[in-house]
C-alpha positions in Angstrom: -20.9 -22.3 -7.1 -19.3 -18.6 -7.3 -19.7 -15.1 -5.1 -21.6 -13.2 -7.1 -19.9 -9.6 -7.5 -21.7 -7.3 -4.7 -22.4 -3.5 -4.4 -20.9 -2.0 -1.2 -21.8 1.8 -0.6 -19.6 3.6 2.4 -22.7 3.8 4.2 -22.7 0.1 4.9 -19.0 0.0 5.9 -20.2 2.4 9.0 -22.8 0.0 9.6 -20.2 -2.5 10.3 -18.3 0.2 12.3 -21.6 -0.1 14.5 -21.2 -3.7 15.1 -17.8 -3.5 16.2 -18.9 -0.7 18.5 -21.3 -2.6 20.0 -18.5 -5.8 20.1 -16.4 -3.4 22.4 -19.2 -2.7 24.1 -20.3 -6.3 25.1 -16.7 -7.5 25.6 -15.4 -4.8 27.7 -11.8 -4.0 28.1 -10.8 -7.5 27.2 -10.2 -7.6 22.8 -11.5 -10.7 21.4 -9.4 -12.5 19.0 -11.1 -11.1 15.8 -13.6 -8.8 15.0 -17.4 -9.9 14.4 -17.8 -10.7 10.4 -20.1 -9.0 9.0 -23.7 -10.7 8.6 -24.6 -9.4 5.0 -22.0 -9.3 1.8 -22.2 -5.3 2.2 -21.0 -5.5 5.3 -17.3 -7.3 4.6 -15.5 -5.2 3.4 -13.7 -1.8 4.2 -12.8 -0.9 0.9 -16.7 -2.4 -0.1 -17.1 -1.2 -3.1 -17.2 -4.6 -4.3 -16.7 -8.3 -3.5 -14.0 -9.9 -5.9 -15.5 -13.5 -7.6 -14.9 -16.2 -5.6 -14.7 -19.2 -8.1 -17.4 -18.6 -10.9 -20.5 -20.5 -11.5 -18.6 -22.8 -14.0 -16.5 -24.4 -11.5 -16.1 -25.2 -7.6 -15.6 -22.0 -5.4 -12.1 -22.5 -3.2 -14.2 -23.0 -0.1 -15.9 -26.7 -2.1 -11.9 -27.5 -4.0 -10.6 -28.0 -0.5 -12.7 -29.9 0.8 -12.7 -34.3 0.0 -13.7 -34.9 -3.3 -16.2 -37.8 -2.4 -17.7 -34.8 -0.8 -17.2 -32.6 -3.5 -18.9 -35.6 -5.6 -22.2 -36.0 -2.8 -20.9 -40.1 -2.0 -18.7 -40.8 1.4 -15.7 -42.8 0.0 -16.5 -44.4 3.8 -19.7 -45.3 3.9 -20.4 -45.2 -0.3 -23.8 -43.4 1.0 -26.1 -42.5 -2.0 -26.2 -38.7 -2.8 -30.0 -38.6 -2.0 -29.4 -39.8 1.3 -27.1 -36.9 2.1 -29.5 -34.3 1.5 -28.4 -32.3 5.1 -25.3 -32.9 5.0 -24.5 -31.5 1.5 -27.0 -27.9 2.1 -24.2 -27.7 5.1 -21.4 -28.1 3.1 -23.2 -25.6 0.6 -23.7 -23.1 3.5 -20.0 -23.4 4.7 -18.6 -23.2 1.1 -20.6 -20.0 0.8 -20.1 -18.2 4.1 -16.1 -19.6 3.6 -16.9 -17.5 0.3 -17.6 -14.7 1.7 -15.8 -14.8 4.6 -12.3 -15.6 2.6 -12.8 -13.0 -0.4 -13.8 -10.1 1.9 -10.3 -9.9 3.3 -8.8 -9.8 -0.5 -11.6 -7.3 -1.7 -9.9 -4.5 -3.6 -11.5 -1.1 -4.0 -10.9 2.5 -5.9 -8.4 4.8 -5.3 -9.5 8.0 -2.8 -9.2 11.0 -4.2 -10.9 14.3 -2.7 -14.0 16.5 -3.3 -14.0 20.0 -2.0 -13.5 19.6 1.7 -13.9 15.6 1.8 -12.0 12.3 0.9 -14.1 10.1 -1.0 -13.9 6.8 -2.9 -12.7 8.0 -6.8 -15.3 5.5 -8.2 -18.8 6.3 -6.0 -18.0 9.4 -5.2 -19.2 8.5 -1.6 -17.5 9.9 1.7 -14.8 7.7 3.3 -14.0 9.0 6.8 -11.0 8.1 8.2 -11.2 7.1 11.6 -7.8 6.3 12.1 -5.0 5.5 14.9 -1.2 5.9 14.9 0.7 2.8 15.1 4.8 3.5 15.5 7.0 1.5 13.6 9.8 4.6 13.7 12.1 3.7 16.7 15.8 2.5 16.9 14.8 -1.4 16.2 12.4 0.0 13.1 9.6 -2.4 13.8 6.0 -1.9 14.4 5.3 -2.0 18.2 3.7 -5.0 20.1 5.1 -7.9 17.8 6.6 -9.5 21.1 3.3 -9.1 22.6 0.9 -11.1 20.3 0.7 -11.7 16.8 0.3 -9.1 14.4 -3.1 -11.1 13.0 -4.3 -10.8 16.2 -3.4 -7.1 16.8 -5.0 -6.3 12.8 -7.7 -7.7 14.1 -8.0 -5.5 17.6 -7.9 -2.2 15.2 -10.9 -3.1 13.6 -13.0 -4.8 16.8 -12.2 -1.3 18.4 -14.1 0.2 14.7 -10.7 2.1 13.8 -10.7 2.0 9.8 -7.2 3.2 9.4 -3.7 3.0 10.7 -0.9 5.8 10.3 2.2 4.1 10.2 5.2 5.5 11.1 8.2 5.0 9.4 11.9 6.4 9.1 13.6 7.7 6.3 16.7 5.7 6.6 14.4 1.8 6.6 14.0 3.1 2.7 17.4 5.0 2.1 19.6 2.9 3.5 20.5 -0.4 2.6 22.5 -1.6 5.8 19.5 -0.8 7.8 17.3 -1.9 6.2 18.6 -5.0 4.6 19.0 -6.5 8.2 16.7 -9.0 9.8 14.4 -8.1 12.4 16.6 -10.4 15.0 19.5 -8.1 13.8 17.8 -5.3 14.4 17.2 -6.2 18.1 20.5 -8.1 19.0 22.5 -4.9 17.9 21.2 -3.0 20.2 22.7 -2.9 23.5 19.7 -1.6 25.9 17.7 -4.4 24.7 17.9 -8.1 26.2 17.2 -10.9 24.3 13.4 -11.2 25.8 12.2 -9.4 22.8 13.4 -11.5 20.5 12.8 -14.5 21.8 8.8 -13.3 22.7 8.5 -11.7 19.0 9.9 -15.0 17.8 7.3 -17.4 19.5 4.3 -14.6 18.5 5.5 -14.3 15.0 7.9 -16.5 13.7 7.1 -15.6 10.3 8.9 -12.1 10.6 11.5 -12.7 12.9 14.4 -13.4 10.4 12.7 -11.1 7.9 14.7 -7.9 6.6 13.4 -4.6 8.4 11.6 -3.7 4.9 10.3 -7.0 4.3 9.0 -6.9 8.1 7.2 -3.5 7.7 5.6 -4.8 4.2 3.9 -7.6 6.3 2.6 -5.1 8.8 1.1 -3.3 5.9 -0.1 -6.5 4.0 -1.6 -8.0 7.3 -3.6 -4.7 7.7 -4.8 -5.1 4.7 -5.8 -8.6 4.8 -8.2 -7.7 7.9 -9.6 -4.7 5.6 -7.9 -1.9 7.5 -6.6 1.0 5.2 -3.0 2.3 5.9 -0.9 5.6 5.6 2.3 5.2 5.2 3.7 8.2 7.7 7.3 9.7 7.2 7.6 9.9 10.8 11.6 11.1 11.3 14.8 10.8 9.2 16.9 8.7 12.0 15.5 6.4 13.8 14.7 7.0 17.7 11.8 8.9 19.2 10.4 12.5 17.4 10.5 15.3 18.6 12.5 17.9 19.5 13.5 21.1 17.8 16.9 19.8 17.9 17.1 16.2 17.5 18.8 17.2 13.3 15.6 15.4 11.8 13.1 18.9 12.2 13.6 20.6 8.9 15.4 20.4 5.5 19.0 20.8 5.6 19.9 19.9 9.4 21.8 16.7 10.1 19.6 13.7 9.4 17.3 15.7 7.1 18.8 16.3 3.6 15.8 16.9 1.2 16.9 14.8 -1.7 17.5 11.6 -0.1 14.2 12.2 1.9 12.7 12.5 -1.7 13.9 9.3 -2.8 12.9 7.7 0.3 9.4 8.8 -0.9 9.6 7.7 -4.0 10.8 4.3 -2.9 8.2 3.3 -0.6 5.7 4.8 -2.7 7.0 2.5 -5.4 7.1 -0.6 -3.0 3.9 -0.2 -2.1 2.0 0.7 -5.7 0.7 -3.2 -5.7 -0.7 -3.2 -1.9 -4.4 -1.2 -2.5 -5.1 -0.5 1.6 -1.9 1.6 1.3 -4.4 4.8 0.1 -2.2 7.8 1.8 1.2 8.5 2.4 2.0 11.6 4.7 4.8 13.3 3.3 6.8 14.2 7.2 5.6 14.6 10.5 5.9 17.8 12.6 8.5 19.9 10.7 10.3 22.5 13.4 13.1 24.1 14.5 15.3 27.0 13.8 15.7 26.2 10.4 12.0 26.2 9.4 10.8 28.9 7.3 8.0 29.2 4.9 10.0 29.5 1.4 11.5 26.2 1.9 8.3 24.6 3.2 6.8 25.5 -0.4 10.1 24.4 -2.2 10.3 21.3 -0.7 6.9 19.7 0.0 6.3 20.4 -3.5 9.5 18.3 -4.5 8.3 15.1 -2.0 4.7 15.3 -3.4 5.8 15.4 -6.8 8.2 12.1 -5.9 5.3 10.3 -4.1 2.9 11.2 -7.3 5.2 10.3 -9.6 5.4 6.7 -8.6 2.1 6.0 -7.1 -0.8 8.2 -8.7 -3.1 6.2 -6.8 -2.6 7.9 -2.9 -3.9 10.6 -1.2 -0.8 13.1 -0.5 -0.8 14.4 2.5 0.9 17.4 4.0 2.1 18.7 7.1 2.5 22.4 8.6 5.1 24.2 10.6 5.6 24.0 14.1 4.9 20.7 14.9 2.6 20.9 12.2 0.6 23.3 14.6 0.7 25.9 11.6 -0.6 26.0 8.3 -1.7 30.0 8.1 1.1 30.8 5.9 -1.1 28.9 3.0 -3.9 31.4 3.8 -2.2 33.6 0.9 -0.8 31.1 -1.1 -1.2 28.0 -2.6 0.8 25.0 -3.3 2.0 24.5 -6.8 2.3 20.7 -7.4 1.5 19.5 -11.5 -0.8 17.0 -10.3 -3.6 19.8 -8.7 -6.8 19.1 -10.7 -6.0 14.9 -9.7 -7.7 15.8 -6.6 -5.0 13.8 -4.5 -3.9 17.0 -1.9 -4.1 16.4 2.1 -3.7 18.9 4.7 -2.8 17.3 8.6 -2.7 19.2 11.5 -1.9 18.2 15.2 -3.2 19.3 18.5 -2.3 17.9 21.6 -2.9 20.0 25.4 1.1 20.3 25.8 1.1 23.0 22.7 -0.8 24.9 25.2 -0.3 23.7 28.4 -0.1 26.3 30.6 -3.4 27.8 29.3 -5.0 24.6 29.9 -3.8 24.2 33.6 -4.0 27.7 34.7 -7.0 29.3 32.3 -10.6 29.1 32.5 -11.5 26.1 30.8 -14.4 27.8 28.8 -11.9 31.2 27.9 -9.2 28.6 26.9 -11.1 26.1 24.7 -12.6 29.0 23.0 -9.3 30.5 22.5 -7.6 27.8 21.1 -10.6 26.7 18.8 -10.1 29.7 17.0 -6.7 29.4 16.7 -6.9 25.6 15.5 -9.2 27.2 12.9 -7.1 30.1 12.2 -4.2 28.2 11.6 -5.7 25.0 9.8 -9.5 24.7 10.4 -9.8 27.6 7.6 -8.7 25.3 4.8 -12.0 23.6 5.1 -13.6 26.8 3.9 -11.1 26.8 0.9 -12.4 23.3 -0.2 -9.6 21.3 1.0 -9.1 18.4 2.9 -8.1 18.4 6.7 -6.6 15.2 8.6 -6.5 15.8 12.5 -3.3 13.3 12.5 -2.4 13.1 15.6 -4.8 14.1 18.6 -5.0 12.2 21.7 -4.7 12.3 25.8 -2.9 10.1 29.3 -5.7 7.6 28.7 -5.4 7.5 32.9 -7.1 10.2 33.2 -5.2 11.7 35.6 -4.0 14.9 33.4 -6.3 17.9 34.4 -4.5 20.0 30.8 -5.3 16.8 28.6 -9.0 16.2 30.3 -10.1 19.6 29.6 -8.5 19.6 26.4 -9.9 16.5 24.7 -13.2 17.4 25.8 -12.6 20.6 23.4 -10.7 18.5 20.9 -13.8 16.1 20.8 -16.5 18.8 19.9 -14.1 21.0 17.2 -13.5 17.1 15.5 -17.1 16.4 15.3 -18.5 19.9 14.5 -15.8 19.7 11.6 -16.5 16.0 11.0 -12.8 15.8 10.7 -11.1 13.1 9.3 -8.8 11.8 12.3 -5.9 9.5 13.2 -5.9 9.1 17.6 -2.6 8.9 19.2 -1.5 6.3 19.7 -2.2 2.2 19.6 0.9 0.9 21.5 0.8 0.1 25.2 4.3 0.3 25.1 7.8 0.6 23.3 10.6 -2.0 22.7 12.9 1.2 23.2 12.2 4.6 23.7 14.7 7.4 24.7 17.2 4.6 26.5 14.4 3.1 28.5 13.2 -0.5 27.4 9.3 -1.5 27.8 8.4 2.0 28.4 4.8 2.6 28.8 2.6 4.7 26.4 -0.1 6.3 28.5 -1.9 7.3 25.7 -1.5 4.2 24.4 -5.4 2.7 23.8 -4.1 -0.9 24.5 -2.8 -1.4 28.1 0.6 -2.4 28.8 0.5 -6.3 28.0 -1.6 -5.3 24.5 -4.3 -7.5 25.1 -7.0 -5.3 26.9 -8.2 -1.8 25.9 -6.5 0.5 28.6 -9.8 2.6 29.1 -13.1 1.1 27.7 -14.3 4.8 28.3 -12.0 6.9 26.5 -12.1 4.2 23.4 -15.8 4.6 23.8 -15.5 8.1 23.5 -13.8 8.3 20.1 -15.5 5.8 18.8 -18.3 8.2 18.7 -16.8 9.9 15.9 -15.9 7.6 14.1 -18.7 7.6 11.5 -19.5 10.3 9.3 -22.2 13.3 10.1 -22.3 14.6 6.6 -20.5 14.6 2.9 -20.7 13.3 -0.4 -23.0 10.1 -0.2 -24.4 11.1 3.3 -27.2 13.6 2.5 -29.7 11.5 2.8 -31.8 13.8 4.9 -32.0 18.1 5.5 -29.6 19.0 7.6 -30.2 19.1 11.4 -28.7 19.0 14.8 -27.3 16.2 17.0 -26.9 17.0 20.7 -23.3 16.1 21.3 -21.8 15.7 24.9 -18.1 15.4 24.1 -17.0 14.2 28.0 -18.8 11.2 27.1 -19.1 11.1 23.9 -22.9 10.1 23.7 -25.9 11.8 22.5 -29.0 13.4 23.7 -32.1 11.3 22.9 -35.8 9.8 23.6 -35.8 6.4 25.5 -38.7 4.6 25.0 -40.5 6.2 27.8 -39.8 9.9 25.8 -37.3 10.7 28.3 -34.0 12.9 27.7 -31.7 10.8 28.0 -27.6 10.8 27.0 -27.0 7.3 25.1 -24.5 5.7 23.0 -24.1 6.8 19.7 -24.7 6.4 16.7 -26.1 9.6 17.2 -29.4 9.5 15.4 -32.1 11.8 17.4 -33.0 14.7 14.7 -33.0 18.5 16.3 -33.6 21.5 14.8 -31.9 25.1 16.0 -32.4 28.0 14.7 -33.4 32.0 14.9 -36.3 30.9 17.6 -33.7 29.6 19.6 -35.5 26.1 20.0 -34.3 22.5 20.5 -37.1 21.1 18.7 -37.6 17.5 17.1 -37.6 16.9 13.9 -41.3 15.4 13.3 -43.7 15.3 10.5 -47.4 15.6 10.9 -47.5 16.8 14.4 -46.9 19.7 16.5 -43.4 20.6 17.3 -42.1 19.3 21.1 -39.4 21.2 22.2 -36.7 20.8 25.2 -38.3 22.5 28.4 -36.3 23.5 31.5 -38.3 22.5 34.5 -36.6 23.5 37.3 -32.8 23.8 39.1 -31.9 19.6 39.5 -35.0 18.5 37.5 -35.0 17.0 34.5 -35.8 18.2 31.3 -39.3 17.6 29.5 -40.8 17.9 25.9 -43.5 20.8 25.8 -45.1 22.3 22.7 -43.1 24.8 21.6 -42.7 28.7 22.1 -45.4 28.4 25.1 -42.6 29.2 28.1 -39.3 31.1 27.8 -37.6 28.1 29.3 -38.0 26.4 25.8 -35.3 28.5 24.4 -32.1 28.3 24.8 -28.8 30.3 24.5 -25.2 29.4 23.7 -23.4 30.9 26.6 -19.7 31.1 27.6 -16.6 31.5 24.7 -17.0 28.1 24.5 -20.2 27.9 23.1 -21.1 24.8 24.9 -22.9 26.2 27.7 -27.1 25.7 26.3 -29.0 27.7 28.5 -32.5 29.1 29.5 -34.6 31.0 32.2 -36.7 28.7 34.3 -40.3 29.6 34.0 -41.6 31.9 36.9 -37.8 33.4 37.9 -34.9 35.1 36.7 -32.5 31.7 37.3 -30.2 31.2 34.4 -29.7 27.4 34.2 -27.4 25.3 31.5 -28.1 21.5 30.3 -26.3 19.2 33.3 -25.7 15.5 33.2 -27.9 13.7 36.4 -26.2 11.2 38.8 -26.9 8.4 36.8 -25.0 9.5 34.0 -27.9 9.4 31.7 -30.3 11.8 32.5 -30.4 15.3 31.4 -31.3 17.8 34.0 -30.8 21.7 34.5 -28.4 23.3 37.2 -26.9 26.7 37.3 -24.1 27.0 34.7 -20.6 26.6 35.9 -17.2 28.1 35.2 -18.9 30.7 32.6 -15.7 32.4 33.0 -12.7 33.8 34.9 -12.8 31.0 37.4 -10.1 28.4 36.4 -10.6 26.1 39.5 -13.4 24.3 38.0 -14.3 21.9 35.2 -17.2 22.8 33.4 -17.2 19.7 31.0 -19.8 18.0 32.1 -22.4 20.6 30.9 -20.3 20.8 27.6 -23.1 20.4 24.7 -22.1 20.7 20.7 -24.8 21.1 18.0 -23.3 19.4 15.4 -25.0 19.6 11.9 -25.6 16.6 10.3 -27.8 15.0 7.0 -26.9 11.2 8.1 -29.9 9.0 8.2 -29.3 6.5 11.1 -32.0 4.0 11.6 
């Protein structure tokens, strides 16, 4: 008996985003082996716009060839038990070959191109939203392999992207792994035992982890990262990382910008069209990011246009299938300059143009550590949007590539920043790619096992560094709105980006901040009320009590305290009057951690001693139906 062919819609691969959510959840820090298969055929698949047949109804399905054929035939060859009295046993067998059946062809399931509508990447054949919820996985440094092999198998690292609900890796790659040929033709053993700073510890660990890659060539090695994603449904982006390998980046390091030492633009263009080429057959591969972070003195706007053109023409030309995917100036901090101008590629109306932009605290670090938190966040906002954001408006595309924060939590500049980062990303309902994965490097800058902070894994790769944090991101992972997701008008979730959770009713109609997905509907508008969305009865609306109390649900318009104001350059601060004074309080986080309450507001301005994040709200607009 066969798989029948199955209809998967993006909104069910976000309902399997939710069961790995709640997977981290229930496991902690600790990563189990695998992620938790999904319990309906919709639920299988990343790609899921289809199951692939498995078998066909005229012959056995794979799962019932491999198994004895007595079996196969209802007698024991052991026993020479009549079929009829094996009645049980053969509905098991039935059930395993099915569930093996599903189980088996889900990992193979193959899917539509993305290609992009107006401001969103979608699936070419639905037409539906695919968010990427992606994070950065290096593969870019001297020994030119993906990180963590000599900590545990790849399968089992696949595996820990998707239990953590990421849908996407941005792999990193050099120029030189695809250009040339002495690099890349040696083994991954070679790669390691030719550089001196590196014992042979590595390669005896990635050896007994995976011994399948170890004498691979460095190409060959990096198409099994790619393949191994993809059998564990993960989508990839192939990221042109650096020119040379070793760590990126410094303005002069000769890999910034066309023309300096390790960066001559026709060979980078062949590199492109190379690993496009090599990686036409493998369908997760759906984006390839044409260079990280161009800088330096060189950089200039005329041969930004020149050149990006030529690479996206190369990529195109040999793989019409990917997103393209381009970066801006400055660390790719800047993309203004295509506020006046667009690209010219031939390939426009195929819908296959990506815009990434980064933002990390140390781009503004000073501001962060020394400015008012509310002054600074508001600041920078604007000029995120001023320099990037804006090309949402023109209907493109924007990818927030890299991202990220010391996962410690120890950096004041990267606390108060990703608490910002957090609410621009879901009031956007950016597409995103965290940095980083890796709890540590084989090599970086001379030191060996150096550890990656913002890694999410911890140092040994087998528990998430800070259950929090990943918690945190994890809350934007699933789409708020686009193609496929209107299901509803659009209204307001109550977003507290320090936590990442989401105001809404327990079961004893108390405000209350849970874990997403965020699915309590509020409406904001001219009356300046946070009312619920309800049919068929009168409106309740969130009601300041008092200074330390919590808030309550009141019929609307009755007090002044039932309407709130958006205070501070932020615009995070929601506040009120309490009834019967003059006290201006904001929305406040209780000692519990769940409970929302009223307290004076904090930090409003000027003051940039104090952290205001906690009483950080975002209304973000959204027309998902969440059950």
């Amino acid at each position: 008996m066969g798989c029948a062919k199955r209809g998967r819609t993006a909104k069910s691969m976000y309902a399997s985003g939710r069961v790995w959510m709640e997977m981290v959840h229930e496991h902690g820090p600790a990563l189990p082996a695998s992620p938790p298969r999904a319990t309906t055929a919709k639920a299988a698949s990343w790609s899921g716009r289809w199951f692939p047949t498995c078998g066909s109804s005229s012959s056995p399905s794979p799962a019932t060839r491999s198994l004895p054929k007595a079996m196969a035939r209802g007698k024991d060859e052991a026993t020479d038990e009549p079929r009829d009295n094996r009645k049980m046993e053969s509905s098991i067998l039935l059930l395993i070959s099915l569930l093996l059946c599903f189980v088996a062809e889900a990992a193979a399931a193959t899917t539509s191109p993305l290609s992009t509508s107006k401001r969103w990447i979608v699936d070419a054949g639905s037409g539906e939203r695919v968010k990427l919820a992606c994070v950065n996985w290096p593969s870019h440094l001297e020994p030119m392999v993906a990180e963590g092999l000599s900590k545990r198998p790849l399968d089992e690292i696949s595996k820990a992207i998707g239990t953590m609900g990421f849908n996407c890796v941005r792999l990193t790659w050099p120029t030189f792994l695809a250009t040339n040929d002495s690099l890349a033709s040696l083994t991954v053993r070679q790669s390691f035992e030719r550089l001196s700073a590196l014992n042979f510890t590595d390669v005896s660990l990635i050896e007994r982890h995976n011994p399948a890659l170890i004498d691979l060539p460095l190409i060959e090695a990096y198409q099994a990262v790619v393949s191994n994603l993809g059998d564990n449904n993960v989508m990839v982006i192939l990221d042109n990382h650096i020119s040379k390998p070793g760590w990126c980046c410094s303005r002069t390091d000769g890999n910034g910008f066309f023309g300096d030492t390790y960066f001559d633009p026709n060979m980078w263009a062949e590199g492109l069209n190379y690993m496009a080429t090599l990686f036409r057959s493998h369908k997760n591969v759906i984006g390839m990011s044409l260079r990280n972070e161009l800088r330096g003195p060189r950089q200039n706007v005329e041969d930004w246009f020149k050149y990006m053109a030529m690479g996206a023409e190369a990529v195109h030309a040999a793989n019409k299938d990917v997103l393209v995917i381009l970066s801006g100036l400055s660390f790719d901090n800047d993309l203004s300059f295509l506020s006046t101008r667009q690209l010219n590629v031939s390939f426009s109306r195929k819908r296959k143009l990506v815009f990434e932009v980064h933002w990390y605290s140390f781009s503004d670090s000073e501001a962060w550590r020394n400015g008012n938190p509310n002054d600074v966040c508001g600041s920078i906002s604007g000029s995120v949007t001023n320099k990037a954001g804006f090309l949402l408006q023109r209907k493109f595309p924007l990818f927030l590539s890299e991202f990220g924060m010391d996962q410690r939590g120890v950096n004041v500049e990267d606390n108060r920043y990703f608490s910002c980062a957090m609410a621009y990303a879901a009031d956007k309902d950016l597409d995103w790619s965290l940095w980083t994965l890796q709890g540590s490097y084989y090599l970086r800058e001379g030191v060996v096992e150096l550890e990656e902070v913002y890694g999410v894994l911890s140092l040994n790769w087998t528990t998430v560094r800070n259950p929090t944090q990943l918690q945190r991101v994890q809350s934007i992972q699933q789409p708020f709105r686009g193609p496929g997701f209107s299901d509803v008008p659009p209204y307001k979730i109550i977003f507290h980006p320090l936590t990442g959770h989401c105001v809404t009713l327990d079961s004893s109609r108390r405000l209350t901040l849970a874990v997403g997905p965020c699915s309590q509907m509020w409406s904001y508008g001219h009356h300046k009320t946070l009312s619920l969305n309800t049919t068929g009865s009168t409106p309740s609306c969130i009601t300041a009590v008092g200074v330390g109390m919590p808030v309550a649900l009141a019929e609307c318009d009755r007090v002044t305290s039932s309407k709130w104001a958006l205070l501070s350059s932020s615009h995070m601060h929601v506040s009120t009057k309490v009834a019967g004074g003059n006290a201006t309080v904001c929305l406040d986080v209780g000692g519990d951690g769940r409970s929302l309450i009223t307290n004076p507001c904090r930090c409003l301005g000027g003051d940039a001693r104090c952290d205001p994040e906690g009483q950080w709200f975002k209304l973000v607009t959204s027309t998902r139906l969440v059950s």
